[in-house]
N, C-alpha and C positions, 0 to 999 in steps of 0.2 A: 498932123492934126487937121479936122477938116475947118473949112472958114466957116465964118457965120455966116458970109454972102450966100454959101453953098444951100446952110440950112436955110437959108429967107427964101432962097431962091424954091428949095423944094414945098417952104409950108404954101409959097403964092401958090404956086403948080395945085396942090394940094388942095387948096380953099378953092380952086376953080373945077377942078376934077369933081370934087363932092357937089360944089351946086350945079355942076352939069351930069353926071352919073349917079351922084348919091355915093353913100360908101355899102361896103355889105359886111354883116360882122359875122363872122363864122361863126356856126351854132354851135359851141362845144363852152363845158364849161368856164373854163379861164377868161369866156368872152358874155355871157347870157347870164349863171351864175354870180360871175364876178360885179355886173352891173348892177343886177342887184340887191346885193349883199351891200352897196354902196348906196343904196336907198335912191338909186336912180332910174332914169328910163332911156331908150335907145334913143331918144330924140333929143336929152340929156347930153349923153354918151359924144352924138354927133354934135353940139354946138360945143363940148370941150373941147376937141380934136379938131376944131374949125378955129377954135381959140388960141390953141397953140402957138407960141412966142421960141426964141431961139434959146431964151433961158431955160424952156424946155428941155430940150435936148439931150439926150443920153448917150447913144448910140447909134451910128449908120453912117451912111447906107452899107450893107454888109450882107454879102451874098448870102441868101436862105440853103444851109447844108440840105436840105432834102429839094428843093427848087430850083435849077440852075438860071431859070427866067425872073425870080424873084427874088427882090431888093429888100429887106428889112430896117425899121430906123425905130429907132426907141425913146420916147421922149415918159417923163414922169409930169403930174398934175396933182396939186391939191384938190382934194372934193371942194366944191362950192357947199354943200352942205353940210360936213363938219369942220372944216378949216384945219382938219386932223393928218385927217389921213389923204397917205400918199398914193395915188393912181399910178398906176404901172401900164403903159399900151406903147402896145407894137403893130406900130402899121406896116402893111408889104405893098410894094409899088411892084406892081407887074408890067414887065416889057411888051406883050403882046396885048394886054387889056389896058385902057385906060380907068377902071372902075376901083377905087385903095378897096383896100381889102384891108380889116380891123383883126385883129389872128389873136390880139391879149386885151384885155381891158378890165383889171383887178385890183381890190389891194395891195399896195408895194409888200414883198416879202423877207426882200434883206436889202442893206444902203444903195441907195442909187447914187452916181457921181453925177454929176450936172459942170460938166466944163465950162460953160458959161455964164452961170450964178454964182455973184457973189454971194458969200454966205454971210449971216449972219449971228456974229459971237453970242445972242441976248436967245437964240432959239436951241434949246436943247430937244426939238422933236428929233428924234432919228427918222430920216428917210429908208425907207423899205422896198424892195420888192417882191 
């Protein structure tokens, strides 16, 4: 299992990369669509993923099967706007570029596990991806 030192360590990396390169969010549905449908905006978008905590966390870093240079990490976010629903984003850390690159940023669709949130017995929302 990975530490959470690991994840601190990537979101500092992270939060410094974006206010020195910015991020870029690939223009396909899952990322433009997806934003949204969540009654947000890219500038939104960007101060979530800047927000990101380790109780975030879902998944990574974990080799991109189509990208042998790209990292993948998965962290899930409540909307600040509904307090409902669950954000699904997948950021990829490229080894040659320093610029994150945003690949998902949607509604969660089926349960996200979060290893490092406790949970809470009094919340029956289901998390999604």
């Amino acid at each position: 299992m990975i530490s959470s030192d690991k994840i601190q360590n990537y979101l500092n990396e992270l939060r410094v990369l974006i206010q020195v390169y910015d991020i870029y969010f690939v223009p396909r549905d899952e990322v433009t669509k997806g934003i949204m449908d969540l009654g947000l905006t890219f500038l939104i978008a960007k101060e979530i993923i800047l927000g990101l905590e380790i109780i975030d966390y879902v998944d990574g870093p974990m080799q991109d099967h189509s990208q042998n240079n790209f990292y993948i990490w998965i962290f899930g976010k409540v909307s600040p706007l509904t307090s409902s629903d669950e954000i699904y984003i997948k950021i990829s850390e490229r080894r040659e570029s320093k610029k994150p690159v945003c690949l998902s940023f949607h509604k969660a669709r089926k349960t996200l596990s979060y290893p490092f949130k406790k949970t809470n017995s009094n919340n029956n929302n289901p998390l999604r991806i």
